[in-house]
N, C-alpha and C positions, 0 to 999 in steps of 0.2 A: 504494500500500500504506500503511495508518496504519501510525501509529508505536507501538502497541502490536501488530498484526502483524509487522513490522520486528525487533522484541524478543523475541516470542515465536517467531520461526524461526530466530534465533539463539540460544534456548535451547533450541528441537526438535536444532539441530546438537549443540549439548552433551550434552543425554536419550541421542541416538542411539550417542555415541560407544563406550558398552560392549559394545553390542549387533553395534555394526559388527564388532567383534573376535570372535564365534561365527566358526568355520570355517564351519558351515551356515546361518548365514544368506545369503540373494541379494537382498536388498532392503528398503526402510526408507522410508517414506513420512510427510508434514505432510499433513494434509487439513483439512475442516471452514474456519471463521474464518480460518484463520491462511494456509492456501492459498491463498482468495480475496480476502486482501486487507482484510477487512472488522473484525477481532476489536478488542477493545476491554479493557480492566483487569477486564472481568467473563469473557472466554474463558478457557476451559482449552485445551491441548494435545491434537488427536486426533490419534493415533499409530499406524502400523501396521509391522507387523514380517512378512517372510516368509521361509521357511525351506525346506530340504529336509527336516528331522528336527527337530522344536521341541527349543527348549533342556530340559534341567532341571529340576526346581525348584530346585535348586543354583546353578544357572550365571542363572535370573534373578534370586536372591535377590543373588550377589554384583557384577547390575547394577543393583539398585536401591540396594546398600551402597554404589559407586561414585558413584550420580548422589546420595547423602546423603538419601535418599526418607525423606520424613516424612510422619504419616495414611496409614499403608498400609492398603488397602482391596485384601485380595481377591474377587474379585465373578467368574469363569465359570472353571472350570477342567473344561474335556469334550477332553481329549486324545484320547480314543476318535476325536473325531469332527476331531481335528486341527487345534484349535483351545487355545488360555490366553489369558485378559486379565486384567490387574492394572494399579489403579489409586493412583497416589502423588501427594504435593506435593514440587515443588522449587522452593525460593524463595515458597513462596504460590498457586506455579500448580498446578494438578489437572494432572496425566499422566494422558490414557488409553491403555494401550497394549493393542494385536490382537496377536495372535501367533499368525502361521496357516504353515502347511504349504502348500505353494507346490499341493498335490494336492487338499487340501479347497478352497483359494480356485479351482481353477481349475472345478472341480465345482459351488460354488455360482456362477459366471457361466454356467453352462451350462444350470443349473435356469431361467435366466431366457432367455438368447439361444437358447439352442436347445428349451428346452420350454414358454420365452412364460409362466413364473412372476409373477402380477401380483400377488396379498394375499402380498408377503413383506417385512421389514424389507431385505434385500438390496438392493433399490433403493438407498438411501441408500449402503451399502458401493460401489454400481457409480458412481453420480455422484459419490461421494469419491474415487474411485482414476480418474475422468475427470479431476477440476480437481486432482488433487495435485501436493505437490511432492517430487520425489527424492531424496532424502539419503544413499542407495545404492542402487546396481543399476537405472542409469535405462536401460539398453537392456530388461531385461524390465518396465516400468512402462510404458514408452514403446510396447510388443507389446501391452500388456493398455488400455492407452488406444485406438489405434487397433480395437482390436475391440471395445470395448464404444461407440466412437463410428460401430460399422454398426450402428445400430437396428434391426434385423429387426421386416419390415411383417408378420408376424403378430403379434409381440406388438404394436405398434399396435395392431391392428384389437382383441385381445384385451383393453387396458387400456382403450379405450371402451366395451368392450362390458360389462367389467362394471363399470366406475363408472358404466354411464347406467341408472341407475335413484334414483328421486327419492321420497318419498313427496310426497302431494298435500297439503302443510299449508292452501296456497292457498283449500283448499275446505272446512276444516273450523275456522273462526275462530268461528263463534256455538258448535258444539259444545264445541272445547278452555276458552273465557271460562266456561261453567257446571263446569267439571272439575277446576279448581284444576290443572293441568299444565302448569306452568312450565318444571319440569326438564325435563318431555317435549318438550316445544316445541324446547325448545334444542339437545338432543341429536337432534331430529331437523336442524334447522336445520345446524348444526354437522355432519352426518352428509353434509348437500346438500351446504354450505360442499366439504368434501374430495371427493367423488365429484363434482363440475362442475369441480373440480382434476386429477382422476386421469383422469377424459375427455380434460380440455384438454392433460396430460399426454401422453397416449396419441396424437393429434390432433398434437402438436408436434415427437413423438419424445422424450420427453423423461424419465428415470427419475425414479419419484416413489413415496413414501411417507407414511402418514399418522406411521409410527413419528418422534417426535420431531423434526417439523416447523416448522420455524421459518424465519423471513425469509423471510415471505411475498411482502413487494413484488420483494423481490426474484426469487424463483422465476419470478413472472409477468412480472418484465420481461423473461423469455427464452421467453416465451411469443407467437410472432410471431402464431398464430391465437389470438384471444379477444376475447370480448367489451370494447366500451370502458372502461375505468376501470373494470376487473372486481377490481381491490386494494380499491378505495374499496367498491366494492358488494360483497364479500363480509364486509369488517368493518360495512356496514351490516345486516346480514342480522342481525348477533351484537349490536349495539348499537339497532338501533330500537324502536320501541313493534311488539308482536308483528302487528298489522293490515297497517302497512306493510311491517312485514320478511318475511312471507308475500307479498304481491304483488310483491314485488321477487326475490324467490325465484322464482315464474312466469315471472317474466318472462326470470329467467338460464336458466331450463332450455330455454324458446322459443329463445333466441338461441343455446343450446349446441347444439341438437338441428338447426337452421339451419345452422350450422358444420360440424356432422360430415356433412349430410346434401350440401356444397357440396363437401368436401376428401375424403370417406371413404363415397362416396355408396352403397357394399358393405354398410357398417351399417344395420340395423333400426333406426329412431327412435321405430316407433310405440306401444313400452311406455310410452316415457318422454313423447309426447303424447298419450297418450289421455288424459288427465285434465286437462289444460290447457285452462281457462275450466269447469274441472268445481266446482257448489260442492253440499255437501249437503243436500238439502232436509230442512226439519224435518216431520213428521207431524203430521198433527191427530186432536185427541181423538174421539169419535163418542158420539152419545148411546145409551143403552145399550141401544133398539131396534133399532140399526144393527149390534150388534156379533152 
């Protein structure tokens, strides 16, 4: 653990301590940086809180008067849907704090393990409350980790099935150079980048989202299926001259579509290779007899 994770879960303990004192609360979690070890003088604090009944606005305002919360930022309040987050500094560090209803959290794990939910931000919530750390209430944390770590092989099958689609840049390099489409290139590029993620994702067992994605190398070094030195090639995809970074792009989706067709031999590959070695042919003009 660095020693700014080390510092900042000693001051998760202090954030947590007003909050431990709600009668309805049942649990209080570290996630993000600060769980795995990794955070640095640039992390903030992600922070989750669960309840049977959320507090207040009362009773958070006089735990943020407690923890001396400075930059208060309110930013989601949908009680309706059993949910508040509020965001402060203590000492310098950002608090983010979740404040969920033990009934709403248990409802969005089920939109994903039991109805195979794959385009939602929830990922992120389900692999944060997999690596967290307990600050209260570690028997139910400890329930909601073991069930979110039985991967159910439908959503597998589900999150490759819709990240594997690619568009064919590969084939369309003389076209995009007369077009002036830079930006388009890249957000297609970038677009490949996450969906050869969200496959190998899916392929790994592994929950993933494009919402606020970050520590790449590291995601893929828990990626036992993938292509080799697929960190380094997918930051080449975003950093080369656009000719090579198209060919190298063909070549990951061959090698992904190889993968799933080895491990998950149930999945259809062949949207995602019919256009591989496809390039666009240009037309020629005709004299005006011909036309």
């Amino acid at each position: 653990m660095s020693d700014a994770s080390a510092y900042l879960l000693k001051l998760a303990r202090r954030v947590a301590e007003p909050y431990r004192q709600l009668p309805q609360l049942r649990a209080f979690i570290v996630t993000g940086s600060v769980a795995d070890g990794s955070a640095d003088v640039y992390s903030d604090l992600d922070l989750i809180a669960y309840y049977d009944e959320l507090p207040s606005d009362d009773e958070l305002a006089a735990a943020r008067q407690h923890n001396q919360a400075e930059n208060f930022v309110w930013f989601v309040q949908a009680r309706e849907e059993g949910t508040v987050a509020d965001m402060y500094d203590v000492h310098g560090v950002q608090c983010q704090l979740m404040h969920n209803t033990i009934a709403a959290w248990e409802q969005q794990m089920a939109l994903i393990l039991e109805q195979h939910e794959v385009a939602t931000p929830l990922h992120k919530a389900m692999s944060g409350v997999q690596k967290s750390i307990p600050l209260h209430g570690p028997e139910l944390i400890r329930q909601w980790q073991e069930r979110i770590a039985d991967y159910p092989e439908p959503l597998a099958r589900a999150m490759v099935e819709h990240h594997l689609q690619f568009f064919p840049l590969w084939g369309l390099q003389a076209y995009l150079d007369a077009r002036d489409a830079a930006l388009w290139r890249s957000q297609m590029l970038l677009e490949a980048a996450q969906n050869i993620l969200g496959a190998l994702a899916g392929l790994n067992r592994r929950y993933y989202t494009t919402f606020q994605f970050k520590r790449t190398r590291h995601f893929v070094e828990q990626l036992a299926i993938a292509p080799e030195n697929l960190a380094d090639r997918l930051e080449y995809l975003l950093l080369a001259e656009p000719g090579p970074a198209a060919a190298e792009l063909e070549r990951l989706v061959q090698e992904v579509a190889e993968l799933i067709e080895r491990h998950m031999p149930e999945v259809d590959t062949s949207g995602a290779r019919k256009r591989l070695g496809w390039r666009r042919p240009a037309w020629q003009m005709r004299d005006d007899a011909e036309l």
